[in-house]
C-alpha positions, 0 to 999 in steps of 0.5 A, a space after each residue: 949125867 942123864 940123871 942128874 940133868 932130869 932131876 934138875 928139870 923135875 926140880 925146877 918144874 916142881 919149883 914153878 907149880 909150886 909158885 902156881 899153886 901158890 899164887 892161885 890160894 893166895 887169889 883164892 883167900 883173897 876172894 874168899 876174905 873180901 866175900 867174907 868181909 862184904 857178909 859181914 858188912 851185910 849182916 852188920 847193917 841187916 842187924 843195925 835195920 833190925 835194932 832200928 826197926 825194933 825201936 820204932 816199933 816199940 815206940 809206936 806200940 806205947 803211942 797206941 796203947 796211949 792213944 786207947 785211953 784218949 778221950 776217957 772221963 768215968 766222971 761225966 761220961 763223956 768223952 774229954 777232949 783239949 781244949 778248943 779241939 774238936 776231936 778226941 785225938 788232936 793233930 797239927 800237921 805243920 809242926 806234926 803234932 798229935 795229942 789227947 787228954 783223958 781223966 785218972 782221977 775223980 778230982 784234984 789238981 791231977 784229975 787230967 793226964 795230957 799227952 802230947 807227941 810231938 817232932 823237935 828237930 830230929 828228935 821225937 818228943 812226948 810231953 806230960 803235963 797232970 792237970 785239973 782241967 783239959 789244957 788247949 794243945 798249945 799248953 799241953 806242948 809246951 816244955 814247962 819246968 816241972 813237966 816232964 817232956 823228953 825225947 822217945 828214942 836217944 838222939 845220940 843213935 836215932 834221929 828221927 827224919 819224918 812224923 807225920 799225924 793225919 785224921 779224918 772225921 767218922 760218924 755213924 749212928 749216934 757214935 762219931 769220931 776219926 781215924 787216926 793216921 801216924 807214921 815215923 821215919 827214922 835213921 840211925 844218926 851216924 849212919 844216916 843211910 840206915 833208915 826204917 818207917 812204919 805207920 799206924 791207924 787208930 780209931 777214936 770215938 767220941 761217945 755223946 
């Protein structure tokens, strides 16, 4: 009877630690499954910051390998500018808009390659136009059918939330001419908190 009654106790002990135990794993893979799901949250958004931060990038680096040929004629050995601007690379603060023209041909109704970028609501534009002489930076803004002028990022994953362009005069000996100052702030446009910005400085010089 002794024994029958401590095997009883033994038996209801282990019954209560095993409950114990189990409530405590059960804790433990909840603590363990909610910092696994809080990392991978983190490394989604790192990830989404990342892919973000790529794309502007990408787009800054095409605006500056543009903006190196702003201003370039082999034909009259001097520097072109748009029409009416008084520095090779033009800037308009309020809209923000920056823009240049530059020759790829000796002549003809393409001799000129205007290239102008510009915001668009949350949308950042550049717009092309060939023509045979410089237009003024209004008409090189302009979206005209038959020119091509499109956004730089999809506005479906992008929006662009700040562009802003500033130039400020240089000179020195007989070579003048400014530095260039742009900079872009972006977010993702379903995740709004996600948001990257970066800028740049060019120099342009107007060689006469």
């Amino acid at each position: 009877m002794v024994i029958q009654r401590a095997r009883k106790k033994l038996r209801g002990a282990s019954l209560i630690e095993f409950m114990i135990a189990s409530l405590v794993g059960t804790m433990a893979l909840a603590i363990i499954g909610s910092v696994f799901i809080s990392s991978q949250r983190s490394a989604a958004q790192r990830s989404q910051e990342i892919l973000l931060l790529q794309n502007i990038t990408n787009v800054m680096q095409g605006m500056k390998e543009e903006m190196y040929q702003a201003g370039f004629d082999d034909v009259n050995r001097t520097s072109v500018l748009l029409s009416g601007a008084s520095s090779v690379v033009y800037t308009q603060s309020f809209p923000s808009v920056v823009g240049f023209v530059y020759r790829v041909e000796s002549a003809g109704a393409a001799a000129y390659r205007h290239v102008v970028y510009r915001q668009d609501s949350t949308a950042l534009k550049l717009c092309e136009k060939m023509r045979a002489a410089p237009l003024t930076p209004a008409s090189a803004a302009d979206s005209i059918v038959g020119d091509s002028c499109y956004s730089l990022f999809d506005p479906r994953q992008i929006s662009v939330t700040a562009f802003s362009t500033d130039t400020d005069a240089l000179s020195g000996g007989l070579v003048s001419g400014a530095m260039t100052t742009i900079a872009i702030t972006a977010a993702l446009t379903n995740r709004p908190s996600v948001t990257q910005s970066l800028s740049f400085q060019i120099q342009s010089r107007n060689w006469q």
